[in-house]
N, C-alpha and C positions, 0 to 999 in steps of 0.2 A: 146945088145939085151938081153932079158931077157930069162932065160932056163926056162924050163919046172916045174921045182923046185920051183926057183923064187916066178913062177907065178903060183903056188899052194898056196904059203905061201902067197900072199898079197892078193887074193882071200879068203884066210882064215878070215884073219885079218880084212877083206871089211864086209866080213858077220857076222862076230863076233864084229862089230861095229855098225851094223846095225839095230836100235832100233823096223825097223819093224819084226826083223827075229829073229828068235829062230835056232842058225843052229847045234843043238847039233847033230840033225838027218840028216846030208847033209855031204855027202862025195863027194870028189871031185879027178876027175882024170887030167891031161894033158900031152898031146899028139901032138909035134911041135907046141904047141901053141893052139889047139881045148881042149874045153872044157866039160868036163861031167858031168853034176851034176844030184846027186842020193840022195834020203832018201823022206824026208817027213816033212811036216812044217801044222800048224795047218790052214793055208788060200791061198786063190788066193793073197790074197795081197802081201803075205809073200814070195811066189813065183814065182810071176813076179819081187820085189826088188830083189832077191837072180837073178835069172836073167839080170838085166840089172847093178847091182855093180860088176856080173862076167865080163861083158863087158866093164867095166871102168878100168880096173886093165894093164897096160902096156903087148904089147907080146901077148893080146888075139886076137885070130884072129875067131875064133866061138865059139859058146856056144848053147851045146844040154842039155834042161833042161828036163831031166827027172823025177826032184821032184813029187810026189803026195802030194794033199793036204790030210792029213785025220785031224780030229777035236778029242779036247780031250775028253776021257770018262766023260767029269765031264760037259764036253758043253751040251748045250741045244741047238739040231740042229732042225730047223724047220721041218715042213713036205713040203712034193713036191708041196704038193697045195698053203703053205704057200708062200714058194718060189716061186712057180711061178707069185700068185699077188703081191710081193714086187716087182718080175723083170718089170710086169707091169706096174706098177705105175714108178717105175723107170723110162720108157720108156716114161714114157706119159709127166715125168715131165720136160724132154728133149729137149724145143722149137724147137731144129733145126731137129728134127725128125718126120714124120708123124706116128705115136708108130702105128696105125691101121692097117697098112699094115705090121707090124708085127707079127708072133706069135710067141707064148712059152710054149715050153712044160718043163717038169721039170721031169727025172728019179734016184729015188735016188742021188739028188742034183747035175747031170750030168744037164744046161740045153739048152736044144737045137734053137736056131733062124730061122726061115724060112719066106718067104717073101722077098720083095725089099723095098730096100730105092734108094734115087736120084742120089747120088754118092758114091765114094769107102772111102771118110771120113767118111760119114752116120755110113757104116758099121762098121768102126771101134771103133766111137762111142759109137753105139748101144751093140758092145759088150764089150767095157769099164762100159758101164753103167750097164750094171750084172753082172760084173766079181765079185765085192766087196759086194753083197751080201749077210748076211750072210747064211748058211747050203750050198753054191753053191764049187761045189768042182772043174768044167772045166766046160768050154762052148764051143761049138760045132757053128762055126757058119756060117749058111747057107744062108746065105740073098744074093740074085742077085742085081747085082746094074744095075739101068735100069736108064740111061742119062733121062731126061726131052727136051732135044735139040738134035740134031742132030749134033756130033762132027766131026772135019778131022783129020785123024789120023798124019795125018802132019801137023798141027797145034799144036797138044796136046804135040807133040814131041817139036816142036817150044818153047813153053809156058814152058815146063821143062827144054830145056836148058836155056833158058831166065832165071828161076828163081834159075837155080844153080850158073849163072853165076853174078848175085845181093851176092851172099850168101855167105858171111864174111869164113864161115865153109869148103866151097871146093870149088877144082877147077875142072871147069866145064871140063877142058880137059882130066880130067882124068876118066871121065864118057862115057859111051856108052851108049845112049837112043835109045830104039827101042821102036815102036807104030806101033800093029796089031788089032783092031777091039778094040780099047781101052785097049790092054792088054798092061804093060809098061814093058818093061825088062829094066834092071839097069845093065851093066858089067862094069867091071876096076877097078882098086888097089886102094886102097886109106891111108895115115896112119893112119887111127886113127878112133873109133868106132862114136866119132860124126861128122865126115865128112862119111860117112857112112848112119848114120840118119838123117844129112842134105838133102842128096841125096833123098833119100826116104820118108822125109815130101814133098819135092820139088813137087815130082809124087803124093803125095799122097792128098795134095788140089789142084791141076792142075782141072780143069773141063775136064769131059769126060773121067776120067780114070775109066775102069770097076774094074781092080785087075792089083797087082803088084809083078814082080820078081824080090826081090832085088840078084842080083848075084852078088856082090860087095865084094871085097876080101879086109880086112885088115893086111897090111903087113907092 
């Protein structure tokens, strides 16, 4: 098993291989295996990779990213207004989304989502698609997901273990699925961070799921 050391150094080496990331300004702690990452990268892009290359590295078992994005002085960051109609259009040009029932505000390139989409994919979507925006530094995202049908919650649970139990990635036994009003909770161990995001694509196109807890521990 890897120490704590270790898996600072191949975390290093991850981000420092990684052509979208600048990680001159990323420091990194670990602690049994949890992870912290601190500093500052010039984008959301930049900082979602430094996040999910942390979770690829052997021994990690989470990862709190604390990076801020800030943009370099030499950048040319738009204005909130500008921002806000890129995220628009953005949204609009997103078939599987009804963009209308969307809005967007935009505060010092903080920008905020409110409204419903159909399902708990929509919304992840919806805020994939202005993450990489550019002047957008975090997105806040408040969108309700309101079913189009009328779901059982014993069903939805049915339909995700059904679908973990197809999936190459994990085993379903080692999941615990719970369904309360569409809400999914995820518990039990698993080795490895894409059995993990196995688990949690599985709930995550299931129909009927409002929001999800993945509580799923890698060990």
């Amino acid at each position: 098993m890897s120490t704590d050391e270790q898996i600072k150094v191949d975390i290093t080496k991850q981000l420092q291989w990684d052509a979208r990331i600048d990680a001159s300004d990323i420091s990194i702690t670990v602690d049994s295996g949890s992870v912290d990452l601190k500093g500052s990268v010039p984008s959301i892009t930049a900082k979602t990779a430094a996040y999910n290359d942390a979770h690829l590295v052997d021994g990690v078992v989470s990862v709190n990213n604390n990076i801020k994005v800030e943009f370099p002085e030499s950048k040319t960051v738009p204005s909130d207004s500008e921002i806000r109609e890129n995220a628009i259009r953005s949204l609009s040009f997103d078939s599987d989304l009804e963009s209308y029932k969307i809005d967007v505000d935009v505060d010092q390139g903080w920008i905020t989502l409110e409204g419903t989409v159909n399902a708990y994919w929509e919304k992840v979507a919806a805020e994939n698609d202005v993450s990489d925006i550019n002047g957008v530094i975090e997105v806040s995202n408040n969108l309700g997901v309101v079913p189009t049908e009328n779901y059982i919650d014993e069903n939805i649970a049915e339909d995700i273990v059904n679908a973990l139990e197809r999936n190459v990635h994990v085993n379903a036994d080692d999941i615990d699925v719970r369904v309360e009003d569409g809400v999914v909770t995820l518990d039990g161990t698993v080795r490895t961070m894409i059995a993990k995001n196995a688990a949690f694509d599985a709930a995550l196109y299931t129909p009927g799921v409002v929001t999800i807890n993945n509580r799923i521990i890698v060990n």
